[in-house]
N, C-alpha and C positions, 0 to 999 in steps of 0.2 A: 660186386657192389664196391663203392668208394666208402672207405672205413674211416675215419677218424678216431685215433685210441688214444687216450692220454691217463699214462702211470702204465709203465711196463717194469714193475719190478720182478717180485719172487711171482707174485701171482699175475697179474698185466701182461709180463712179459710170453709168457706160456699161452695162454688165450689169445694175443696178436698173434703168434705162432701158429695157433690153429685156424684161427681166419685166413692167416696166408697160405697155409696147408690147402685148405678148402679152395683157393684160386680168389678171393678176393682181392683187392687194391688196398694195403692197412697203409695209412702212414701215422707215423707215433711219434709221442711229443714229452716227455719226460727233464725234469730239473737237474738229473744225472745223464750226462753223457754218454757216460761207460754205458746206461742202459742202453740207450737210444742206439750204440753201435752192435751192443749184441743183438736188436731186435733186427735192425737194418745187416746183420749177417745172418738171418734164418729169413730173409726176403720182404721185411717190410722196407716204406723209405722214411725219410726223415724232415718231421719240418721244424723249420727253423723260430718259428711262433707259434701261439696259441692260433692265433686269425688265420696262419698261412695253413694250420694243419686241417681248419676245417673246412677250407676252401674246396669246392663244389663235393664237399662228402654227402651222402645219403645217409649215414647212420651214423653217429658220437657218442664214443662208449669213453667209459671214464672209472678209472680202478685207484683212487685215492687214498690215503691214510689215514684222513678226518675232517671234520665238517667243514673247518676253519680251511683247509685244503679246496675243501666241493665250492666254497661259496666264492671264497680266492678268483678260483677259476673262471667260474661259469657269472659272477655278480660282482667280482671286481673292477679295478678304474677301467680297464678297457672293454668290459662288458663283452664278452664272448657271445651272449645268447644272439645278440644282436649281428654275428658275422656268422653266425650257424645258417646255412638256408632255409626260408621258413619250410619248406618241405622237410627235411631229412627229419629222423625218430633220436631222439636222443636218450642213451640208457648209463645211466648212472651206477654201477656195482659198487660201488663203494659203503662199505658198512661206519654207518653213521644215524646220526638221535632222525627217529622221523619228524622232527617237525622242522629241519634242515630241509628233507627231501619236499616237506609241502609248500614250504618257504622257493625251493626253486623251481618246484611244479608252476606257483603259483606266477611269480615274475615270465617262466615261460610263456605260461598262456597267455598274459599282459602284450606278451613280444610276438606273439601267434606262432609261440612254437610248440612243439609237444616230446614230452620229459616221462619217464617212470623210473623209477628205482628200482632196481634189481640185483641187492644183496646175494651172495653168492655162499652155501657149502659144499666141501669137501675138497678145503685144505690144497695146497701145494701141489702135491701129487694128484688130486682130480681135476686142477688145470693142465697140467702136462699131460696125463690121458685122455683131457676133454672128458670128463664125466663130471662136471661140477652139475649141482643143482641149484638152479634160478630162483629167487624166491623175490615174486615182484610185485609192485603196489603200482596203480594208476587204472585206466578205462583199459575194462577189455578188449574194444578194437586196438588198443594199442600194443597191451600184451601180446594179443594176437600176430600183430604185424612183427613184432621183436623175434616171436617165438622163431626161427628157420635160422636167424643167426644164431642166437643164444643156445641152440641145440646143434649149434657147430662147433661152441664151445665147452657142452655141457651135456648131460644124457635128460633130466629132468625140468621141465620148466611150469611153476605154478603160479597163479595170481592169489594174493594171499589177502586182495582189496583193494580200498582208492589209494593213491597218493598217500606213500609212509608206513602200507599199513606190512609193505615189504620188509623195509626197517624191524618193525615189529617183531614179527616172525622169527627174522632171523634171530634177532635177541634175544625171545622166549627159546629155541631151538641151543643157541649156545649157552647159556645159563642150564639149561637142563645138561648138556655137554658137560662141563665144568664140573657138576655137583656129578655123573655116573664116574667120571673119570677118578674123581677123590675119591669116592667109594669103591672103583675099581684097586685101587691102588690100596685103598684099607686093609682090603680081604686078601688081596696076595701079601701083603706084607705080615697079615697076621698070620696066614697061612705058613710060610717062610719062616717064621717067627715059631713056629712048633713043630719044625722038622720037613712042612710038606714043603715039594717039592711046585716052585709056580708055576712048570710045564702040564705037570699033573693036575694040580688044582684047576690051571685056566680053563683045562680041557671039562672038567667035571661040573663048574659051575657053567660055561657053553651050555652042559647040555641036559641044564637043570633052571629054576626062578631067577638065577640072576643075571641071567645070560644079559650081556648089553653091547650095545656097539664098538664102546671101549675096549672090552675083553676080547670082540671078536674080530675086530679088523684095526686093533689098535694099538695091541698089549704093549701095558706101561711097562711091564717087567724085560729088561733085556734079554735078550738069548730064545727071547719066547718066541718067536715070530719075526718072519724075515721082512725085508723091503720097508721097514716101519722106523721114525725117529730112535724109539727105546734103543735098537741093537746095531745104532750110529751115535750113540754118546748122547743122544739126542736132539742129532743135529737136522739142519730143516723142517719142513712140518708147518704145525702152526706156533707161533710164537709166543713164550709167559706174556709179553708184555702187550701182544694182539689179543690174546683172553683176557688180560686187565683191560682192555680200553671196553674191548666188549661187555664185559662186567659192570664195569662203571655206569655204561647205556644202558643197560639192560636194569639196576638200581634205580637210577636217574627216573628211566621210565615208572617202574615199579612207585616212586615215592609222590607223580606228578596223578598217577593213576588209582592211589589208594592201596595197593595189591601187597597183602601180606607175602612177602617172598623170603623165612627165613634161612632157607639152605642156601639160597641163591646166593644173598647176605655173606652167610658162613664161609662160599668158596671164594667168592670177591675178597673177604678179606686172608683168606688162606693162600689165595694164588697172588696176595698184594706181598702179606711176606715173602714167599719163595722169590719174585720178582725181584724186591729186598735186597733177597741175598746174593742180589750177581749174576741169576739164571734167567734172566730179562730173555734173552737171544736164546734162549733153550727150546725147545718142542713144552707144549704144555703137558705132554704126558712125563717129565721131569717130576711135578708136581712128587711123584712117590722116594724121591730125594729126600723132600720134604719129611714125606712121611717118617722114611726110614731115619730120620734124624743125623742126616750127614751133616757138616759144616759148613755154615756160608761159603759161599766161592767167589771170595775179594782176593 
């Protein structure tokens, strides 16, 4: 198929990758050059505008950094929706507030074109392996027709509702992230803190009540577990300052909907300090930095 991608960074970048893997036609469109040349050296090409990139595509997938970015694009002066062919499916990953995503669902269909949002987990590393899981909002037929790409770049793909309710999801899903990860980091550090050993420890609670995702395919603690940010300084991953934006939506939502969310709360404002102090660009499993009470890193 004829791909149009736009935003190939840490994550974009790896997904166009596997579309091209897969034998599609990707061509990508990024505000960073440097991108656009590493995507266009693993086989994508390059277009040189927004209009020229989506020129006779079948599918517009879009990996953004924030709203004000999505609407930019797709409902700015030169109005993109309007040089999409009205045939092609256009999929949104970009994690952002859903009433952005119904906001461009909505002008789509005005323009007869058709849009779903399909926010994206598992981080960095489950774009480069293609094992990301899709979490998408809009009509089923539509999901449906996404689903054969999106599982080229991904192992899992769900409809979580209409228009945004993708959005959603994903923000109930890292919000609860954010709070096991702090509690991850508690428990080794108190443990650590009385002599045990984290390797010991993470193993014991694995494979007892507290077992969580964090602990088992995440460990904050260094040294613990390989191929993971912790035991690269905690370098790549997902980002302190991508679980702040996320946090933020994820509140935002919480305050527009009623929804007592006090943990949620607690690690927004714990993962706003750590951010604070320097560890913006850190992996968010950093966070036990925090804990451990090191010293800002200005």
């Amino acid at each position: 198929m004829n791909i149009a991608f736009f935003g190939v960074g840490n994550m974009g970048g790896p997904m166009a990758a596997n579309l091209v893997n897969a034998g599609h036609t990707v061509r990508v469109y990024d505000l960073a050059p440097a991108l656009v040349r590493q995507a266009v050296e693993k086989g994508a090409q390059a277009g040189n505008s927004p209009a020229e990139t989506v020129a006779g595509a079948e599918v517009v997938i879009s990996m953004l950094p924030s709203a004000n970015a999505v609407k930019g694009l797709y409902l700015g002066a030169q109005n993109l929706l309007g040089s999409i062919p009205a045939e092609a499916l256009i999929i949104d990953c970009s994690t952002i507030d859903a009433a952005t995503s119904r906001l461009l669902a909505t002008a789509a269909s005005e323009q007869g074109r058709t849009v779903i949002d399909a926010p994206v987990s598992g981080g960095v590393g489950g774009a480069k392996a293609g094992t990301l899981t899709f979490i998408c909002g809009g009509d089923e037929a539509s999901v449906e027709r996404a689903r054969p790409i999106l599982l080229t770049m991904g192992k899992n793909v769900f409809r979580a509702g209409n228009h945004g309710a993708g959005q959603t999801a994903k923000l109930c899903n890292n919000m609860l992230l954010a709070v096991h990860m702090i509690g991850t980091c508690e428990a080794l550090q108190l443990g650590a803190d009385n002599g045990l050993d984290p390797a010991v420890l993470s193993e014991i609670m694995q494979a007892s009540s507290g077992r969580n995702w964090s602990l088992e395919v995440y460990n904050p603690w260094p040294g613990v577990m390989d191929g993971v940010p912790s035991s690269n300084d905690y370098q790549g991953g997902f980002a302190v300052d991508l679980m702040n934006k996320d946090l933020t939506l994820a509140m935002g939502n919480a305050m527009q909907s009623g929804t007592r969310t006090p943990m949620g709360a607690l690690a927004r404002s714990l993962y706003g300090l750590h951010g604070g102090q320097g560890r913006g660009q850190l992996d968010f499993a950093s966070i036990l930095q925090l804990i451990a009470g090191e010293p800002p890193k200005h």
